[in-house]
N, C-alpha and C positions, 0 to 999 in steps of 0.2 A: 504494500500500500504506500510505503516512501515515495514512487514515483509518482502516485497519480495525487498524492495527500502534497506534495514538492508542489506537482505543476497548478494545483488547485491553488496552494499559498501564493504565486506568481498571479495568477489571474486578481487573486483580491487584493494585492498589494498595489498592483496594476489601476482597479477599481476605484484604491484607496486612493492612488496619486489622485486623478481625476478629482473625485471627493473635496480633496484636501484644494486643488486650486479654485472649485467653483465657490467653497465653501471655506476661507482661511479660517475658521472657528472651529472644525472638524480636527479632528487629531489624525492621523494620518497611519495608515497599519504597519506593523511593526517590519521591518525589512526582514526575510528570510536570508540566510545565507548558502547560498547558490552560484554557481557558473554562469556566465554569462552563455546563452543559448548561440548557435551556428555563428561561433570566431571567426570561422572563412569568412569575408567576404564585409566584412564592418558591419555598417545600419543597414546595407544594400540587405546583404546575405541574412540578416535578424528579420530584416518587410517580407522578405521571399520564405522566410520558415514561419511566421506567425499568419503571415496572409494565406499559406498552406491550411491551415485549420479550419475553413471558411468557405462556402461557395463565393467567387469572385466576384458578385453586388455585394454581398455584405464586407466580405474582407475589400475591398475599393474604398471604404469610407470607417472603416472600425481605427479607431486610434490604437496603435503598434505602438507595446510597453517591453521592456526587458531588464533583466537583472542588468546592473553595472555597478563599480566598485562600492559604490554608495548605498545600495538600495535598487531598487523598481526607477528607471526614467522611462518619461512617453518618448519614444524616438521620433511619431507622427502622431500630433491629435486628430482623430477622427470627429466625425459629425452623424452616427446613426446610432447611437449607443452600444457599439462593439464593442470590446477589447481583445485583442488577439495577442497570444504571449507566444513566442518562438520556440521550438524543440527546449531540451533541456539535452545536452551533449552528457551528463552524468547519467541521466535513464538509461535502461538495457533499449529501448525502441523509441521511433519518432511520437511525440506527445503535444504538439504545439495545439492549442486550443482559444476558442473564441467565445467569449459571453455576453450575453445583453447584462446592461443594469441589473435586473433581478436576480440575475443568477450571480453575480460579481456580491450583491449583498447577500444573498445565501451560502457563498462560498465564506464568506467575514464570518458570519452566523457561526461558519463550521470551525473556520481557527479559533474562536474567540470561545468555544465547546457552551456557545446559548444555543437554544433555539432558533431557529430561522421563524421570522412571519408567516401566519399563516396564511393561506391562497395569495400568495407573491408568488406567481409561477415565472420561472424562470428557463432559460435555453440556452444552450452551451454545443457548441459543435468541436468533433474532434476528426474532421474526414482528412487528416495523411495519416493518423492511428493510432494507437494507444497503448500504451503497456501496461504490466500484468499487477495487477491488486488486491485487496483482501477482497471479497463480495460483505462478510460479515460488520467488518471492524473499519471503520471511519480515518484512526489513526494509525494502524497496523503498520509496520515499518518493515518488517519482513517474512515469508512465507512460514509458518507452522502449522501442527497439525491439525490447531484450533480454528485457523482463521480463514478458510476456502479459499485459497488464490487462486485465483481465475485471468485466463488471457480475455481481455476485453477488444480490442483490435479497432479497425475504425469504428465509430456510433456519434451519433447525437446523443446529449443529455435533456432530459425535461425534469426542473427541479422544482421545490414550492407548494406542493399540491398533494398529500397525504392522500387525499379520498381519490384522484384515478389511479393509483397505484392498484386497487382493490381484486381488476379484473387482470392481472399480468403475473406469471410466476414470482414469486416471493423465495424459492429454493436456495440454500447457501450454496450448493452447486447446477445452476441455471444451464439451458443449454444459449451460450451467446451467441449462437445465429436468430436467434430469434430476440423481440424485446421480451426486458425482465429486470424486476425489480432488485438495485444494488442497495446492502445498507439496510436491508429491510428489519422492523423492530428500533430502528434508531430514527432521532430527528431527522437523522439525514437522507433517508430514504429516498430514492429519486428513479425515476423509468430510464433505463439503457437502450437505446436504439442501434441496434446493426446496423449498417447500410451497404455490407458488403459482405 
C-alpha cells in the first residue's frame, strides 16, 4: 500500500498547494518526503508523466504539481479542477494520477486519518497504471499475510459516496478486471474501475 498510500499523499499535497494560494489563511498539507517523479526530461518530462494519468481534455487544463526539494510545487496551474501528479520513479510500476477537487479533499481526509464528507463524491483517474496495494488497509506499507495485496493496474477511482458502493464486490480478494470495492469497512472505501 506504500505506493498507492505515496502517490495519494502527492495528489493532496498537490490539492493542498492550490488550497493554500486561493486561500492564504489555509495551512497548507504537510510535504511528504519523496523523489521527484520522471528526472529525464525536467518540467517537460514531469507535464508528459502527470498528463499520462488523464484522458487528454482533462489532462490539457488540470494544473501539473510534483514533489521538489521543498515540498509539492505546481509546475503548471491549470483551470478545470484537475491535479495530475507524475509517476513516482520509487514505485515498483507507472502510478501518475489525476483528481478533481473532491477527490484531492478526500485524499487530505485520508492523511489526516478523519473522515472524509459525506456525499463529496469525488474522481481520480489512473489510465498509464497502477501499482500493487493492500485492498484491506488504507495505510499498509507492505505486503502481508493480513492485508490482500492486490495488482490494481490501470482504473478510474470514484470516491465520497458510501451508499453506491452497496451493489459492487466488497471481497479483500476482488477479481480486478472487473469494478470493486477497495478499503471496504473503512472510511475510505471507494469503487475501482478497470479500464483495461
Amino acid at each position: 500500500m506504500r505506493t498507492k498510500f505515496a502517490v495519494l499523499a502527492l495528489l493532496a499535497a498537490g490539492f493542498a498547494s492550490q488550497a493554500a494560494a486561493a486561500e492564504a489563511a489555509k495551512p497548507a498539507a504537510p510535504a511528504m518526503k519523496m523523489a521527484p517523479a520522471a528526472k529525464k526530461g525536467g518540467d517537460a518530462g514531469l507535464i508528459t508523466s502527470a498528463m499520462s494519468a488523464a484522458p487528454p481534455a482533462i489532462a490539457a487544463k488540470a494544473t501539473i504539481a510534483a514533489m521538489g526539494p521543498k515540498g509539492m510545487r505546481v509546475i503548471r496551474k491549470g483551470s478545470n479542477g484537475f491535479t495530475c501528479i507524475p509517476d513516482d520513479p520509487q514505485t515498483p510500476g507507472p502510478d501518475p494520477m489525476c483528481g478533481d477537487e473532491n477527490a484531492m479533499t478526500w485524499v487530505q481526509a485520508m492523511l489526516d486519518h478523519k473522515t472524509p464528507e459525506v456525499q463529496k463524491v469525488g474522481f481520480m483517474y489512473m489510465l498509464a497504471g497502477g501499482t500493487d496495494a493492500s485492498n484491506t488497509d488504507p495505510y499498509a506499507q507492505k505486503p502481508t499475510k493480513e492485508n490482500h495485496w492486490i495488482k490494481t493496474g490501470t482504473h478510474l477511482m470514484v470516491v465520497g459516496n458510501q451508499e453506491m458502493l452497496t451493489h459492487y464486490p466488497a471481497s479483500p480478494d476482488p477479481d480486478t478486471k472487473q469494478p470493486y470495492v477497495m478499503w471496504s469497512g473503512t472510511p475510505y472505501a471507494h469503487l475501482m474501475i478497470p479500464v483495461k
